[in-house]
C-alpha positions in Angstrom: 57.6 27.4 -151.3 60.0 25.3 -149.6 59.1 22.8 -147.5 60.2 19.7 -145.8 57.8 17.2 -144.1 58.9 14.5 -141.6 57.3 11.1 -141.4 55.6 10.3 -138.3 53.6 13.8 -138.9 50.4 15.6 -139.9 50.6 18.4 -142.1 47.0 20.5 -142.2 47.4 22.6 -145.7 44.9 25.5 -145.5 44.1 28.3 -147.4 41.2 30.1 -149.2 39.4 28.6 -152.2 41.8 29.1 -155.3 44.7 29.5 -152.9 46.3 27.1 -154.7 45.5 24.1 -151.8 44.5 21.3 -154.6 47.5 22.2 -157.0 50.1 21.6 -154.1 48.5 18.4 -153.4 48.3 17.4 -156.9 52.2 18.5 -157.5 53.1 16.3 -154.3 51.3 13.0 -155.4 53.1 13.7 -158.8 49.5 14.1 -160.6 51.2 17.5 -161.7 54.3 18.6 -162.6 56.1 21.2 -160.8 56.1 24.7 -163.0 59.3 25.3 -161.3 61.4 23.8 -158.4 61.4 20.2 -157.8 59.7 17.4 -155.9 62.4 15.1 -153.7 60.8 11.9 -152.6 63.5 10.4 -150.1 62.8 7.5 -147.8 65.4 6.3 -145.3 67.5 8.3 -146.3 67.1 6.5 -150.0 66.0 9.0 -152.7 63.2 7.5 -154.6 62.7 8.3 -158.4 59.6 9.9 -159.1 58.8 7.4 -161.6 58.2 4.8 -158.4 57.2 7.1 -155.7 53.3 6.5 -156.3 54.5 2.8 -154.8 55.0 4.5 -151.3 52.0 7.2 -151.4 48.1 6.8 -151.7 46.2 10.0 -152.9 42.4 10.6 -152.6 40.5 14.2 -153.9 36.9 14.2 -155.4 38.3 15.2 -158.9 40.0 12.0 -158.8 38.1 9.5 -160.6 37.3 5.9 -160.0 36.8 3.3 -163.0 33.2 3.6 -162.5 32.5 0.9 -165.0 34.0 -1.7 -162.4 32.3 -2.7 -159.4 32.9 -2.5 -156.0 34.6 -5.8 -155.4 36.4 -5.1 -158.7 37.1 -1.8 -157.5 38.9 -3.2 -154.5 40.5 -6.4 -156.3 41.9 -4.2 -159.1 43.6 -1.9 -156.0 45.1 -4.7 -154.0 47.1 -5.3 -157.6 48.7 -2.3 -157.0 49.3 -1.5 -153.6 50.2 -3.2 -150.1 47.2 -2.8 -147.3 46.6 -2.8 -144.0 43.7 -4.8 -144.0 42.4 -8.1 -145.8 39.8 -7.2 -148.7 37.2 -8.7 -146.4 37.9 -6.3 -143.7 38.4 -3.5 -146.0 34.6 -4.4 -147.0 33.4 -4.5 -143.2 34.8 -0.7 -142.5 33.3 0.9 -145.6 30.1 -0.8 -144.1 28.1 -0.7 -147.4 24.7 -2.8 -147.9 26.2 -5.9 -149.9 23.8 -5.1 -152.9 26.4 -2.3 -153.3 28.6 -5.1 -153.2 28.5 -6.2 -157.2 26.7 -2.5 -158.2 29.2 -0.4 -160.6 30.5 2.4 -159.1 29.3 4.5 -161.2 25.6 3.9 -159.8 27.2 5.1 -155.9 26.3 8.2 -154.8 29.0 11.0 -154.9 29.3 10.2 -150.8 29.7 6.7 -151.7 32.3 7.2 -154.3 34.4 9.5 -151.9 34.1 7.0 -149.1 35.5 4.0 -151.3 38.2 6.3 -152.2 39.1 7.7 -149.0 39.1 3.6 -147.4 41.5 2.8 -150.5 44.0 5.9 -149.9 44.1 5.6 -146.0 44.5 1.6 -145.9 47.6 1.4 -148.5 50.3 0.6 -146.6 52.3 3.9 -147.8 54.6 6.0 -146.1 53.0 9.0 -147.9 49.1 9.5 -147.6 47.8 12.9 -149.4 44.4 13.7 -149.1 42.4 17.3 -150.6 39.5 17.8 -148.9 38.2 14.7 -147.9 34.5 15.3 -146.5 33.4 17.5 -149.2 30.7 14.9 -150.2 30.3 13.4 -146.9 26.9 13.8 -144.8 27.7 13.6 -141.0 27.7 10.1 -140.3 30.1 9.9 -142.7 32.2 12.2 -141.8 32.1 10.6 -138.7 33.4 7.2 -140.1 36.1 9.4 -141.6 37.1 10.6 -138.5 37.4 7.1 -136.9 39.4 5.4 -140.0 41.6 8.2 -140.2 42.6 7.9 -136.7 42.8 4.2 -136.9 44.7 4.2 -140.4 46.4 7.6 -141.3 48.5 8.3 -138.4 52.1 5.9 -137.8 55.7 6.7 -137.1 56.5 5.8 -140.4 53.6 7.6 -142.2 53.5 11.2 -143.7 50.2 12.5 -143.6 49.3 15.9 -145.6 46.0 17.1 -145.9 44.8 19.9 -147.6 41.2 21.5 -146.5 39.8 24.2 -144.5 37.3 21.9 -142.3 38.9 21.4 -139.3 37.6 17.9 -138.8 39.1 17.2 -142.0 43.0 17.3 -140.2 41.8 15.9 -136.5 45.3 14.7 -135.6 47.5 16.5 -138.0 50.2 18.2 -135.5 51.0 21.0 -138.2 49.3 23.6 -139.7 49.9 25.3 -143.1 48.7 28.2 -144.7 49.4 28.4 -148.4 48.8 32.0 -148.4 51.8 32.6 -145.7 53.8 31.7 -149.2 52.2 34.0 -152.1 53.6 36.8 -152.8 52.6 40.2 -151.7 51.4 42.7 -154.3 50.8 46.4 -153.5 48.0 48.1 -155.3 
């Protein structure tokens, strides 16, 4: 592959399961490293080390884990230490509308839904330039997803902000002006 995405845009990654959607994503945020090629991080026109690039981007998948021994509030206080926001921690709070006995609950006792929210509200409100997400309503019910929808219009879209998402749901990439199909790039094999 070779690919160059712009800030100010939304990249849709699709592809069938296995397609190699999740890999791609995790070789972006620098989870993995590339087998071959290379990963250029360049911001103004200023090359960033790959060493500090997880300063400008915010990644969320469901095989990402949370410190589920923390809880919520910990969860949130321990990711402010890290990361510029776009809202206050009490704000952040009032959009993930949880009751507030979730409030000191360890996250380990949230419900897979729960968990994905909390990391989906952390990703799209760091103040990054890069926000990756892999299928981000997988464990979502409906009114959920619909809360998705609304932060990730409010949040995920800027000038200055590169947005790549990786899924086949379409109302997981509402907004993202490109589309991507991972399989345009595997090779073809005759049998």
């Amino acid at each position: 592959m070779n690919l160059e995405f712009q800030a100010g845009q939304g990249y849709a990654i699709l592809g069938s399961n296995g397609s190699g959607k999740s890999t791609l994503m995790q070789v972006l945020s620098g989870y993995l490293s590339p087998s071959k090629g290379q990963i250029i991080y360049e911001k103004q026109g200023n090359i960033i080390e790959k060493g500090e690039a997880y300063q400008s981007l915010s990644f969320a998948a469901p095989y990402i884990e949370l410190i589920e021994e923390f809880t919520l509030q910990e969860s949130i206080d321990f990711h402010y230490r890290f990361k510029q926001m776009l809202l206050s921690k009490k704000d952040l709070l009032h959009l993930l509308d949880y009751p507030k006995s979730a409030y000191n609950k360890q996250v380990k006792f949230f419900s897979s839904g729960m968990q994905q929210r909390l990391k989906l509200a952390l990703a799209i409100c760091s103040d990054t330039s890069l926000l990756l997400l892999d299928e981000p309503t997988i464990t979502l019910d409906n009114q959920a997803i619909e809360w998705y929808g609304q932060v990730l219009q409010e949040y995920a879209y800027s000038p200055e902000r590169l947005t790549v998402i990786a899924s086949n749901v379409a109302e997981d990439f509402a907004g993202c002006q490109h589309q991507i199909n991972i399989l345009d790039y595997k090779k073809k094999t005759k049998v």
